[in-house]
N, C-alpha and C positions, 0 to 999 in steps of 0.2 A: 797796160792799163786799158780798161774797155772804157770806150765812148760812152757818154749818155747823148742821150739822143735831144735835139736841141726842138724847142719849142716852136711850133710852126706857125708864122706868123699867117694872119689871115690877110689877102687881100683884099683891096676896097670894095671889088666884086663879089666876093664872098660876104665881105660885112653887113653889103648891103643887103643879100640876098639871104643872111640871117635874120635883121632885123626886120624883112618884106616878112618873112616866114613867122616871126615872133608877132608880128602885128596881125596878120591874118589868125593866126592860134589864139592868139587875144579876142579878136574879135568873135571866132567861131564859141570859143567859150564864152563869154557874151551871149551870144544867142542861142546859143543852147541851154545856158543854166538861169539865164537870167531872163532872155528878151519874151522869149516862147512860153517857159510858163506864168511868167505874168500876162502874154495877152490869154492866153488860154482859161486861166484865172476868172480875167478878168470879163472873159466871154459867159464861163457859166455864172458868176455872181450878175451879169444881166439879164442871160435866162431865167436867173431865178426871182431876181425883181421884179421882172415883166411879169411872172406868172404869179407871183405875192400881191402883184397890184391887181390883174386878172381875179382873184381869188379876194380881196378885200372891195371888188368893187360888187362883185357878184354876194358877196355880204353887207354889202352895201344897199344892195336892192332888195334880199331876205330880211333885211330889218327895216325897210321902210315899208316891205309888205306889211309884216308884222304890226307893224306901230300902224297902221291904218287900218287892220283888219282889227285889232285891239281898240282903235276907237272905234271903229262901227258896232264891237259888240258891247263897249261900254255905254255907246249909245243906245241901243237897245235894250241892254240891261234896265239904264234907268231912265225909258221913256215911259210915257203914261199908257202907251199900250200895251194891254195886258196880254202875258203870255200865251201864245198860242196852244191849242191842247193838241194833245196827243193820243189819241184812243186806240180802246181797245180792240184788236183785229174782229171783224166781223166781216169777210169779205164779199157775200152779197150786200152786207144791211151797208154796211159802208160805202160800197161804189154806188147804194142808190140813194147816200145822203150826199156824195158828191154830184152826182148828177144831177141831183134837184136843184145845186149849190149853182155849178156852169151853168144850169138851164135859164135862172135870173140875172145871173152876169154876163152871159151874151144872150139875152133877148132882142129879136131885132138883128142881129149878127150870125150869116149864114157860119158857121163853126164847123168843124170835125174832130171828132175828142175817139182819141184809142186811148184803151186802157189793156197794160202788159197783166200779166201773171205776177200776183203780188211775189217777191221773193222776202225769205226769213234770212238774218246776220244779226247771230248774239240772240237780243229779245225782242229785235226789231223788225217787223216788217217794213218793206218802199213798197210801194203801188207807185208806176212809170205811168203819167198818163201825157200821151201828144195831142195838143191844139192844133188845128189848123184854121184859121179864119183871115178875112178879108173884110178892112175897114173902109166903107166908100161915101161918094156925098150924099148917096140915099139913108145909110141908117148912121152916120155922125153926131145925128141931133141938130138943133137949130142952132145953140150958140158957141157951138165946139166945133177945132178944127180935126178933120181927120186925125192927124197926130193926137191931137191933146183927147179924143175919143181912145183912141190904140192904146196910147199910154193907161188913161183910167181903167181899160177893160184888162190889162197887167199888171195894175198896183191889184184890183177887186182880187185876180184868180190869185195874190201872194200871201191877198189880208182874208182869206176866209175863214181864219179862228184858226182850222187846222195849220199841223208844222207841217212846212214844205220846203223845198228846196229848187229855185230853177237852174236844169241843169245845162239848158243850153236854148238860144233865140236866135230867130233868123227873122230880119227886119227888112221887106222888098219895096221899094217904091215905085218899081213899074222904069219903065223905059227915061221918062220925063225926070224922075229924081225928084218929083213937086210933092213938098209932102200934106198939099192940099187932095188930091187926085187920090187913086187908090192903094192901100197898103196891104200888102200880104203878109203875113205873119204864124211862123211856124216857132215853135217852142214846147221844151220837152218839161214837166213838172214831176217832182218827185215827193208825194204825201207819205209821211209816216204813222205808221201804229204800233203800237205795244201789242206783244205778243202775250 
């Protein structure tokens, strides 16, 4: 009769060193199936957060652009100044109705007025014309300060009837920063005509 072969008892050494083994494969899978793609997870749902938040805050700022540029034109819309016109291209007759136009609104104010090459877009002509002038306590006027002169001589060149657009100001006050003293003042204007 053949033997069967008898069952091999483990020892304590051995058991231990099974169940060190069964606890570390426990734990490797653990981390691997469990720990790692949860942080990993949970790393990109915070990139993506961050950048939903990025992206709702910068729409955040597009609509309060909006909603202020929407009351300024509703403001205009319906103030009692009447719409500015818009005329017909003439490009001599027209840069010499603007000139007559600056020549009364800086009167008294050493000025520099360039005027670009009208260009045409669509039916529209722009005429670019650049200021340059300097506000001081000689031509401010008696009861006005430098400033509140500078200012009034840029509300006149915006409200001359015609549509304009300023596209850009550069406001100096000289060394001292005093805005009694002198003001240098470069700014670009952009009048429109119909083509």
């Amino acid at each position: 009769m053949a033997k069967t072969p008898r069952a091999h008892r483990l020892s304590l050494r051995e058991t231990i060193l099974i169940v060190v083994l069964i606890i570390v494969l426990v734990i490797g899978l653990y981390f691997g199936l469990v720990y790692y793609p949860i942080q990993s997870r949970t790393t990109e749902l915070e990139a993506q957060r961050i950048e939903l938040q990025t992206q709702r805050a910068a729409a955040d700022v597009k609509k309060a652009d909006y909603d202020r540029m929407k009351a300024a034109l509703d403001e205009i819309h319906s103030g009692d100044e009447p719409a500015s016109e818009m005329p017909l291209y003439n490009n001599n007759g027209q840069q010499e109705v603007l000139a007559a136009c600056f020549t009364t609104i800086f009167s008294g104010v050493d000025v520099t007025i360039t005027y670009s090459t009208p260009a045409l877009e669509g039916n529209i002509y722009s005429r670019t014309v650049q200021f340059t002038f300097r506000v001081n306590e000689e031509n401010k006027g008696a009861e006005q300060t430098v400033y509140d002169k500078t200012r009034s001589l840029l509300h006149a060149l915006l409200h001359t009837g015609y549509r304009c657009l300023m596209t850009s100001l550069t406001f100096n006050t000289g060394n001292s920063g005093d805005l009694n003293g002198t003001v240098n003042v470069s700014t670009t204007v952009v009048f429109y005509e119909r083509a």
